[in-house]
N, CA, C and O of each residue as an XYZ file, in Angstrom:
668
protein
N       4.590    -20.664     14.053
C       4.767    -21.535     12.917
C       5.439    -20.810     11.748
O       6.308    -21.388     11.094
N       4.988    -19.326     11.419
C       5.705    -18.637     10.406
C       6.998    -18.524     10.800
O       7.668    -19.011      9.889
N       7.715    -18.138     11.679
C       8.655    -18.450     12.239
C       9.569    -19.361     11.929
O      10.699    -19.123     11.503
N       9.053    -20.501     12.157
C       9.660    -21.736     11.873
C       9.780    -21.990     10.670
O      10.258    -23.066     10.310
N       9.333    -20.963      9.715
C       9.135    -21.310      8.081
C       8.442    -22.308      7.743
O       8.879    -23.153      6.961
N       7.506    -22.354      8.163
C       6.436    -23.397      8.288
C       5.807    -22.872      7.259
O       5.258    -21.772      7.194
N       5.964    -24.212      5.942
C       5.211    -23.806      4.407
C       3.585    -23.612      4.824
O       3.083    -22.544      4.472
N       2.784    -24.508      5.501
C       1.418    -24.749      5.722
C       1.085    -23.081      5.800
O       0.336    -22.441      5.062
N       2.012    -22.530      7.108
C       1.816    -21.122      7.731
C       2.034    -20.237      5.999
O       1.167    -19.464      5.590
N       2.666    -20.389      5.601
C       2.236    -19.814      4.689
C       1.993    -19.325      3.718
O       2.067    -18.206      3.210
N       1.511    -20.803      3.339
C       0.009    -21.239      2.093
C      -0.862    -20.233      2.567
O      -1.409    -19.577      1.680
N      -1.243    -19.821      4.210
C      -2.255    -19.741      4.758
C      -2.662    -18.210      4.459
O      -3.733    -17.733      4.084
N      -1.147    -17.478      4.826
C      -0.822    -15.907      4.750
C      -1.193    -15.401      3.259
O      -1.588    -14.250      3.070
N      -1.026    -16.423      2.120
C      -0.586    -15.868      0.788
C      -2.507    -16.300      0.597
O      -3.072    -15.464     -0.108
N      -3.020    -16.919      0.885
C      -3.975    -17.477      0.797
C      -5.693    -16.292      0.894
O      -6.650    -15.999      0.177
N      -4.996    -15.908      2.670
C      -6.193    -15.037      2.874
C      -5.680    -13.790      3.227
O      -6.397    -13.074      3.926
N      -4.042    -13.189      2.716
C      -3.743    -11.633      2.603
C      -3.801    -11.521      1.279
O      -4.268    -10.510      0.754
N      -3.396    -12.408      0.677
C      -2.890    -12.263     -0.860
C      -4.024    -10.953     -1.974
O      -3.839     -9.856     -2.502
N      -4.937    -11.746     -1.870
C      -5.885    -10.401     -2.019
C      -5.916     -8.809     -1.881
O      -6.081     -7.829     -2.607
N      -5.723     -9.033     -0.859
C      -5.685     -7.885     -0.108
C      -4.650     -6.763     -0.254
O      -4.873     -5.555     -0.341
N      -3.165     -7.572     -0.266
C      -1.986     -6.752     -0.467
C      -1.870     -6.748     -1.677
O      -0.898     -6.101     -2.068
N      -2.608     -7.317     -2.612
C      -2.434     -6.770     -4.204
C      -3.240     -5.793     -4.799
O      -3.116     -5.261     -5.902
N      -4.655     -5.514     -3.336
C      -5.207     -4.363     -3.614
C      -4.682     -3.240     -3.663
O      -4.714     -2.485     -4.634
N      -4.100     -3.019     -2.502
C      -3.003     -1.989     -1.822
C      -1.720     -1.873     -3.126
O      -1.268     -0.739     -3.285
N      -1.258     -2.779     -3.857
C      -0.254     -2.758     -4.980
C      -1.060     -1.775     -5.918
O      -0.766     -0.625     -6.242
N      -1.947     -2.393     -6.199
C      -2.657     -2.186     -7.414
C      -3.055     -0.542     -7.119
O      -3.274      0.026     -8.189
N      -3.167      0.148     -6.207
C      -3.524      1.555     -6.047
C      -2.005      2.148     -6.382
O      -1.922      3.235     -6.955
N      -1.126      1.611     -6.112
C       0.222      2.407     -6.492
C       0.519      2.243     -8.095
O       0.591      3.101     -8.975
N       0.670      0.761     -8.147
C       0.510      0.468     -9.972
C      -0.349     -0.791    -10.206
O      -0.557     -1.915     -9.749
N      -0.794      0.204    -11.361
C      -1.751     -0.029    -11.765
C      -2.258     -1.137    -13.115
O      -3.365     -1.504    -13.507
N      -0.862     -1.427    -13.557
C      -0.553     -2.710    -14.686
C      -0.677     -3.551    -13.913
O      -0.087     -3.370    -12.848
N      -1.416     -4.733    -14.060
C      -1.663     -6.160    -13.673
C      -0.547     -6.781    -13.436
O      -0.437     -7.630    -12.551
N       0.049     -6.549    -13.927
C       1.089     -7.317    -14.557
C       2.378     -7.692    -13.431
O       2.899     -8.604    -12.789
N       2.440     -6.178    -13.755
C       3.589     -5.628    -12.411
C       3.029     -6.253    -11.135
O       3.370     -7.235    -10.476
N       2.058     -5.353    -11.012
C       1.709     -5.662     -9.158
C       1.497     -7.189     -9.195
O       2.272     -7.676     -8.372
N       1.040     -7.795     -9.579
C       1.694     -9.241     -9.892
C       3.224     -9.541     -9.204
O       3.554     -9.980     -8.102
N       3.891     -9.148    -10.235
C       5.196     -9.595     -9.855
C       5.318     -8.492     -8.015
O       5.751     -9.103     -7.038
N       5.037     -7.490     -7.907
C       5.635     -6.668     -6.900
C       4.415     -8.111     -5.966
O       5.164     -8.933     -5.438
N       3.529     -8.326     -5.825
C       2.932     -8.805     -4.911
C       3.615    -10.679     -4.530
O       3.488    -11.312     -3.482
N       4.281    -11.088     -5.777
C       5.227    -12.380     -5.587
C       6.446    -11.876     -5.279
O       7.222    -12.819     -5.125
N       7.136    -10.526     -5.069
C       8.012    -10.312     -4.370
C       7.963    -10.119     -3.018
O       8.762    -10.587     -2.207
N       6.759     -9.233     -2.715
C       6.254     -8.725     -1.381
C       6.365    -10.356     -0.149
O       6.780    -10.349      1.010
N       5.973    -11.254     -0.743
C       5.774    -12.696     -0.277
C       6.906    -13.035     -0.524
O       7.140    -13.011      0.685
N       7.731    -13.297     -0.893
C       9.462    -13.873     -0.663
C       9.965    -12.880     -0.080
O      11.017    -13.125      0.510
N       9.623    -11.935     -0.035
C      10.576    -10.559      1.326
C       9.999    -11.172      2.517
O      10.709    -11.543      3.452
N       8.594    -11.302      2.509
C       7.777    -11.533      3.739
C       8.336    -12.914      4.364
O       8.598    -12.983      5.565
N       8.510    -14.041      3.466
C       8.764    -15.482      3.783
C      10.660    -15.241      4.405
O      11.042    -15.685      5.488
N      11.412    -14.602      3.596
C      13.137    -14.263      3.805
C      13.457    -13.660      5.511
O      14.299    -14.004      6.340
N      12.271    -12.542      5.548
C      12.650    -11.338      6.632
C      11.216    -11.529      7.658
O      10.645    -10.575      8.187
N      10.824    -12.872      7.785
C       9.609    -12.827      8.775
C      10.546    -12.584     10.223
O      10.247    -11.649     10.966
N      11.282    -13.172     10.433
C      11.991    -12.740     11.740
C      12.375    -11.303     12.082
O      13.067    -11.108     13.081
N      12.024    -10.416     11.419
C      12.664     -9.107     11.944
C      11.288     -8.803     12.064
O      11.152     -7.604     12.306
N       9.961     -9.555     11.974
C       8.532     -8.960     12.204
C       8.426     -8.787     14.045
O       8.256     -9.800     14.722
N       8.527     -7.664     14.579
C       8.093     -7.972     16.256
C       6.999     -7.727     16.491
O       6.761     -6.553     16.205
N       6.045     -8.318     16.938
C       4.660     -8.852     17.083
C       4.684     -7.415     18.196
O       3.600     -6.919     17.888
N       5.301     -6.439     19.333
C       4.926     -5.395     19.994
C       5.193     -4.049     19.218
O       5.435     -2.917     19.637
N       5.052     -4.615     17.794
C       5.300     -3.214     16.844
C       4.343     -3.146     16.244
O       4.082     -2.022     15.815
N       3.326     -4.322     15.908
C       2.051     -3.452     15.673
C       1.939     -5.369     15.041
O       2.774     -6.269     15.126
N       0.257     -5.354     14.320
C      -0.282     -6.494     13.217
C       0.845     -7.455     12.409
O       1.795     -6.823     11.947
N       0.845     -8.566     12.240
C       1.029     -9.081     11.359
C       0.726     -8.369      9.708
O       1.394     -7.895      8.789
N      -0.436     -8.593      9.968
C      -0.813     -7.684      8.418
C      -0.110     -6.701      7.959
O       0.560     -6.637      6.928
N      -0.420     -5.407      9.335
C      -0.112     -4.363      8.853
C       1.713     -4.545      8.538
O       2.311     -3.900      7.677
N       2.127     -5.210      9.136
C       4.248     -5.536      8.565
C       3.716     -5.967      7.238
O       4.012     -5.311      6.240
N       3.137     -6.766      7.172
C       2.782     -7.317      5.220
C       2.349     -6.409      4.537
O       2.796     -6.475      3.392
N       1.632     -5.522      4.713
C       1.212     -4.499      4.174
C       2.176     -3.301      3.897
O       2.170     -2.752      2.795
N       2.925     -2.937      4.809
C       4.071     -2.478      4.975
C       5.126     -2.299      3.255
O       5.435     -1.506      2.366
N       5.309     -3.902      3.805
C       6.732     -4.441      2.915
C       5.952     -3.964      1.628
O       6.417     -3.171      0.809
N       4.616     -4.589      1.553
C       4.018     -4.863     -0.393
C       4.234     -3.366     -0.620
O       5.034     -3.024     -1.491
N       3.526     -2.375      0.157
C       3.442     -1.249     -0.182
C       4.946     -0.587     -0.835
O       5.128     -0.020     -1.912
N       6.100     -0.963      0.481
C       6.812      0.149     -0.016
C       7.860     -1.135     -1.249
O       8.619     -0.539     -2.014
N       7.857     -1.740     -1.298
C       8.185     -2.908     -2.776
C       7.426     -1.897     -3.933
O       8.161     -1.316     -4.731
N       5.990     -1.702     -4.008
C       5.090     -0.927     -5.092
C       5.639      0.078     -5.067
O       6.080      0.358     -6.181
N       5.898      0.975     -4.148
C       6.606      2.332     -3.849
C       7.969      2.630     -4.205
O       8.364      3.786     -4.359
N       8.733      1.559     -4.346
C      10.150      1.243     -4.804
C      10.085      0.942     -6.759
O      10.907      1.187     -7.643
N       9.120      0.508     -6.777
C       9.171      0.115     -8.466
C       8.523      1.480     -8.856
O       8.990      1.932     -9.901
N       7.505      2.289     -8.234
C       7.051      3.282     -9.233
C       8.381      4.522     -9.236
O       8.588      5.400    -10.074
N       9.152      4.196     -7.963
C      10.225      5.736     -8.347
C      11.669      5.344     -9.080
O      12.562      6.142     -9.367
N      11.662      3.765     -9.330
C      12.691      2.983    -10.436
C      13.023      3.576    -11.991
O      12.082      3.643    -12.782
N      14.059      3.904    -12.314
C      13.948      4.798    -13.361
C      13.542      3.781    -14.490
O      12.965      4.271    -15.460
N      13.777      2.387    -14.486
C      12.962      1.621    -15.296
C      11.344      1.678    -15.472
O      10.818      1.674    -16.585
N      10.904      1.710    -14.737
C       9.241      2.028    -14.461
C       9.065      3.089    -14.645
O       8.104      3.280    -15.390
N       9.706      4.218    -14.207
C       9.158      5.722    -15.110
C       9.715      5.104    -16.803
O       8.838      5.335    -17.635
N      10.295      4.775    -17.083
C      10.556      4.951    -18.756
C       9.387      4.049    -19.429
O       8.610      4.205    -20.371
N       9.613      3.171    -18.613
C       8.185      1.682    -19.068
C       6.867      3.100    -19.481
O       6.288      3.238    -20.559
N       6.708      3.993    -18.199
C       5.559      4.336    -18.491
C       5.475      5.404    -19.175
O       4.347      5.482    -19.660
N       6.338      6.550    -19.539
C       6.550      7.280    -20.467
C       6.721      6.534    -22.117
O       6.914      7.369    -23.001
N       6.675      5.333    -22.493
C       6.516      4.489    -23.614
C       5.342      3.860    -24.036
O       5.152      3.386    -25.156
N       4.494      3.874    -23.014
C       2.976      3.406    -22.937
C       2.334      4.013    -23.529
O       2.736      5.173    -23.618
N       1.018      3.701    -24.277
C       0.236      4.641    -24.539
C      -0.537      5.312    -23.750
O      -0.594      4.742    -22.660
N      -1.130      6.213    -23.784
C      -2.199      6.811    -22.392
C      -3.324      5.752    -22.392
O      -3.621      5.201    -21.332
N      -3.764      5.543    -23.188
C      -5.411      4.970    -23.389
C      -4.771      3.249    -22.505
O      -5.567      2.543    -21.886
N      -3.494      2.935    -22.626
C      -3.492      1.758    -22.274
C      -3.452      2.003    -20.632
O      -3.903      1.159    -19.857
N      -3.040      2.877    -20.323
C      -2.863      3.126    -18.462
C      -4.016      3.554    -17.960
O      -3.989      3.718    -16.740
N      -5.274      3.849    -18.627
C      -6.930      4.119    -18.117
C      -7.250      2.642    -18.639
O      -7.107      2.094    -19.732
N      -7.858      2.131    -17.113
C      -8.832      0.699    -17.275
C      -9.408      0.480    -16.425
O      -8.927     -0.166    -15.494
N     -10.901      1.021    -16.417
C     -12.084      0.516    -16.011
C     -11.841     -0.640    -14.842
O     -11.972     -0.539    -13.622
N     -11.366     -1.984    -15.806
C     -11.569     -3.056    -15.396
C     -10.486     -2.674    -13.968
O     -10.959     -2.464    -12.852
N      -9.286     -2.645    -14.205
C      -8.109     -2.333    -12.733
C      -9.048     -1.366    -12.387
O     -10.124     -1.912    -12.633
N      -9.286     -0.165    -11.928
C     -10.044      0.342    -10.666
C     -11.082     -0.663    -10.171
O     -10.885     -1.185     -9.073
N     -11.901     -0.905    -10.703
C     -12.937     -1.791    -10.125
C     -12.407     -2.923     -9.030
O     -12.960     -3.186     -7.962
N     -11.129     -3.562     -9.591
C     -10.844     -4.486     -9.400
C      -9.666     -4.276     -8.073
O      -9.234     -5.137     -7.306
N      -9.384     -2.975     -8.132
C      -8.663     -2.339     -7.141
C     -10.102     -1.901     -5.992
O     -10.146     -2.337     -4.841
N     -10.993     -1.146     -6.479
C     -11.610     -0.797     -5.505
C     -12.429     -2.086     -4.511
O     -12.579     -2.145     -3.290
N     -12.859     -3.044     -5.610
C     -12.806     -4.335     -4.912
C     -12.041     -5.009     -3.646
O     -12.631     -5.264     -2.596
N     -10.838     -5.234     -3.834
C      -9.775     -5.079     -2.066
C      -9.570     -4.583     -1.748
O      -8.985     -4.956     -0.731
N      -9.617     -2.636     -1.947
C      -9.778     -1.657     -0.423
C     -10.761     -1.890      0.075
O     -10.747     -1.788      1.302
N     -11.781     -2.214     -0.435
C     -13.147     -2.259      0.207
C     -13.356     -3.983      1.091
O     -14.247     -4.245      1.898
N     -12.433     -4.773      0.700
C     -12.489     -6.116      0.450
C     -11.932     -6.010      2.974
O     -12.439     -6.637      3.905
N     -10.827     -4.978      2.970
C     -10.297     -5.024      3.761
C     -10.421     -4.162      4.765
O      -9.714     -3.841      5.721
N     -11.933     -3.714      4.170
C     -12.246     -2.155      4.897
C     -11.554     -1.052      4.812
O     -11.934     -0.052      5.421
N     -10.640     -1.043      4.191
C      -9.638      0.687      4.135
C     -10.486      1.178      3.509
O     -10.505      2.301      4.012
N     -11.273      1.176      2.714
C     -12.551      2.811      2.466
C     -13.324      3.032      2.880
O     -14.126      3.859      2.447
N     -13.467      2.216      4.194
C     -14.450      2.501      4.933
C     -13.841      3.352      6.346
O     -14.213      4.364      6.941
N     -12.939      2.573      6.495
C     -11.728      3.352      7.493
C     -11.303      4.477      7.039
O     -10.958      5.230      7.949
N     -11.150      5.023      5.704
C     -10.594      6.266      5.501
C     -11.697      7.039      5.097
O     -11.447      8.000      4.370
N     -12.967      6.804      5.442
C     -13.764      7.578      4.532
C     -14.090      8.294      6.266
O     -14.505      9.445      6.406
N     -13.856      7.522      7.239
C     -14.252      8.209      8.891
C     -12.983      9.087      8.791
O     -13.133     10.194      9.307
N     -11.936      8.883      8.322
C     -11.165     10.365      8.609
C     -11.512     11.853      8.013
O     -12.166     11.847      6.971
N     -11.235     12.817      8.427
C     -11.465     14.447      8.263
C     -10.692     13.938      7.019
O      -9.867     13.025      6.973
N     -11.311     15.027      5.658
C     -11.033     15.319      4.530
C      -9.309     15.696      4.354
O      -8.504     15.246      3.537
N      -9.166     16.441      5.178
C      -7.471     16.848      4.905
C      -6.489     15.568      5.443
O      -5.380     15.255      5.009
N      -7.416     14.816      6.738
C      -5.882     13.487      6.660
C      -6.230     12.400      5.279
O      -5.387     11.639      4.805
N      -7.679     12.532      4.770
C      -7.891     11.264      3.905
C      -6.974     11.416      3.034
O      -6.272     10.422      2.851
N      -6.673     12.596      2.256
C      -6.431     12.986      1.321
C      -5.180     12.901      1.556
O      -4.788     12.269      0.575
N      -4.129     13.146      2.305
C      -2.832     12.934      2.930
C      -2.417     11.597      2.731
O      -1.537     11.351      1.907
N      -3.086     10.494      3.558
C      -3.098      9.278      3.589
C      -3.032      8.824      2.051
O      -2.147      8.051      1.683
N      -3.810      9.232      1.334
C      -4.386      8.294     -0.008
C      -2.927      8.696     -1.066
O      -2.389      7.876     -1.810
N      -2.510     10.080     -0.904
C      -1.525     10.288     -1.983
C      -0.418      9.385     -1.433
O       0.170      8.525     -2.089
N      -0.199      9.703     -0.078
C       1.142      8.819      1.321
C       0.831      7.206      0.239
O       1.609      6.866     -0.652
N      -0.123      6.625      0.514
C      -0.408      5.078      1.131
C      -0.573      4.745     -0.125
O      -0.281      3.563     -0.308
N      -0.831      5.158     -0.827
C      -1.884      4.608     -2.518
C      -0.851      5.358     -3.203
O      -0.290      4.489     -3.870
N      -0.253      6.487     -3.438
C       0.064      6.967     -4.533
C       1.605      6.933     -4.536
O       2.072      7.101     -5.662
N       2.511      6.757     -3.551
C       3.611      6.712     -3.152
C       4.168      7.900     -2.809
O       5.376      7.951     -2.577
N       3.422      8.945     -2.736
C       4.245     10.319     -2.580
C       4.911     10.462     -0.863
O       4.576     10.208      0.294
N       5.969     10.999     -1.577
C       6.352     11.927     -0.085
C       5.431     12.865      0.677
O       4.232     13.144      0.643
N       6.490     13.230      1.375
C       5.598     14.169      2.168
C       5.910     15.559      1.593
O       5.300     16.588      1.886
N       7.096     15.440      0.607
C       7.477     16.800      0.672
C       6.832     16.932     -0.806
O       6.504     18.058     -1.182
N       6.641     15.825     -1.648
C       5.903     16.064     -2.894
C       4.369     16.237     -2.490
O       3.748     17.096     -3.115
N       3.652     15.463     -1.447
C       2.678     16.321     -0.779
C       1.842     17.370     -0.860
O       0.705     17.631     -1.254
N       3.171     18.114     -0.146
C       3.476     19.339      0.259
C       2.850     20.380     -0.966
O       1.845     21.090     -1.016
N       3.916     20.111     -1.875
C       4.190     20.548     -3.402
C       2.568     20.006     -4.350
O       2.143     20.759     -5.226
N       2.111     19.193     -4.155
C       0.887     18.729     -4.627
C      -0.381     19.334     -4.334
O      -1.301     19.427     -5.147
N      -0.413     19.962     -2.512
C      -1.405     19.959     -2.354
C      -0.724     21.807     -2.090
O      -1.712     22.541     -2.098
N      -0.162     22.167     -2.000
C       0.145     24.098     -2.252
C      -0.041     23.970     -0.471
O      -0.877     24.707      0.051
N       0.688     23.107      0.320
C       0.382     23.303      2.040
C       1.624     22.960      2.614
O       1.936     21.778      2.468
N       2.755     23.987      3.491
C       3.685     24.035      4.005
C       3.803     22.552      4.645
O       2.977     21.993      5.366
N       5.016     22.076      4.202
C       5.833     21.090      4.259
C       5.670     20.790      5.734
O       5.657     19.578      5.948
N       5.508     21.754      7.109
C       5.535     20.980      8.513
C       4.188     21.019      8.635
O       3.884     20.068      9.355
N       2.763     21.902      8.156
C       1.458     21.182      8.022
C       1.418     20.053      7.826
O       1.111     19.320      8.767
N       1.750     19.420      6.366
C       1.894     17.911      5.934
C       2.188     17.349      7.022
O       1.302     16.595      7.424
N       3.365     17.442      7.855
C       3.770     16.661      8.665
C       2.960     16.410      9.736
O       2.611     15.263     10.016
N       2.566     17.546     10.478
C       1.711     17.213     11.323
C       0.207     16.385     11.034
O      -0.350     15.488     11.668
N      -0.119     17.025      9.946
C      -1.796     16.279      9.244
C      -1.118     15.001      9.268
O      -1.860     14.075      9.598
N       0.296     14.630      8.967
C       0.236     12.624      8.838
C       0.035     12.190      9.976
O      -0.923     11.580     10.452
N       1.207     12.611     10.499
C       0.774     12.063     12.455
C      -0.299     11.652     12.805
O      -0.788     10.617     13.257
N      -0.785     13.279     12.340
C      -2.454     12.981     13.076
C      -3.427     12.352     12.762
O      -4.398     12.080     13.468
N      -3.145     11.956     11.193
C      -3.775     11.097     10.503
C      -4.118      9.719     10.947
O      -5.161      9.108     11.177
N      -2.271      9.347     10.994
C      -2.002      8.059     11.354
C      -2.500      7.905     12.763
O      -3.280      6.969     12.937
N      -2.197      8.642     13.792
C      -3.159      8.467     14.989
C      -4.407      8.315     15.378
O      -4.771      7.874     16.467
N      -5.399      8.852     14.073
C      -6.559      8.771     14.063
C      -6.684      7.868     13.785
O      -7.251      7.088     14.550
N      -6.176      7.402     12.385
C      -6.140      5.814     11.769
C      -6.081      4.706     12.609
O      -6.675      3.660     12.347
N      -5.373      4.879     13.639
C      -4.538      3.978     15.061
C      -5.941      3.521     15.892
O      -6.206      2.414     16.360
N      -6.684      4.667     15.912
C      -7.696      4.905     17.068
C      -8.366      3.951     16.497
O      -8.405      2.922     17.171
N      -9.213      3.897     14.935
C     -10.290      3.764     14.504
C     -10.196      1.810     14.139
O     -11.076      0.958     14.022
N      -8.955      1.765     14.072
C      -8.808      0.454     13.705
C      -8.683     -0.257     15.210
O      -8.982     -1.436     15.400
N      -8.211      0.612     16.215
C      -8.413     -0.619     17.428
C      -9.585     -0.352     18.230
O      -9.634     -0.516     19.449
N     -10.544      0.072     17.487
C     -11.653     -0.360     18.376
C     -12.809     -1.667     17.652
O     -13.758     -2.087     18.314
């Protein structure tokens, strides 16, 4: 039915992911505001490019999750969005209310419960990767651990990740 661009199909998607992939926004940025708009973009990429989704490449979700993420991941390395946030005040980018409200749909979708079963060195990999937008090679540089470590800890991460979610 998504396929077919079938609106009903998805009312349905925006309905009971929508949540969810604005949790996942909201860990990259953190203004309401924005992930707002990045999460009504994430859904017109999703509704434009559902046909390039192949159902033997993995979840529905996880392609939605995908797109929102790297959309959030695309606006925080925008040289507009670094200047937005170098103009901000500090006190306005600490808010209580957004973590809560973020930790609310990781938890909403089980990802902290799923990442809290991984070993300390992939969580921590994953969370800067998935939540924070970093590379691998800023990583690298973040965490003081040779650039093909990183690489391998993602793999293995993500493989673990692979395991834990299909059972």
């Amino acid at each position: 039915m998504l396929k077919s661009k079938d609106e009903r199909a998805f009312n349905y998607l925006y309905d009971n992911y929508g949540g969810a992939l604005l949790g996942v926004i909201k860990k990259i940025i953190s203004i309401e505001e924005t992930a707002l708009d990045i999460l009504q973009e994430a859904f017109v990429k999703i509704w434009k490019n559902i046909d390039s989704y192949d159902i033997t490449k993995g979840k529905l979700f996880t392609w939605m999750l995908n797109v929102a993420r790297n959309l959030a991941i695309d606006m925080v390395r925008s040289k507009s969005y670094r200047n937005e946030q170098q103009n901000r005040e500090i006190e306005n980018n600490v808010s209580i209310e957004n973590n809560l409200t973020t930790s609310t749909f990781v938890d909403h979708i089980g990802l902290s419960k799923v990442l809290s079963s991984l070993k300390e060195e992939y969580r921590t990999i994953i969370e800067l990767a998935y939540f924070k937008g970093f590379t691998q090679e800023e990583i690298s540089k973040e965490l003081n651990i040779p650039l093909g470590t990183i690489k391998t800890r993602s793999r293995n991460a993500l493989i673990e990740l692979r395991a834990v979610l299909n059972t």
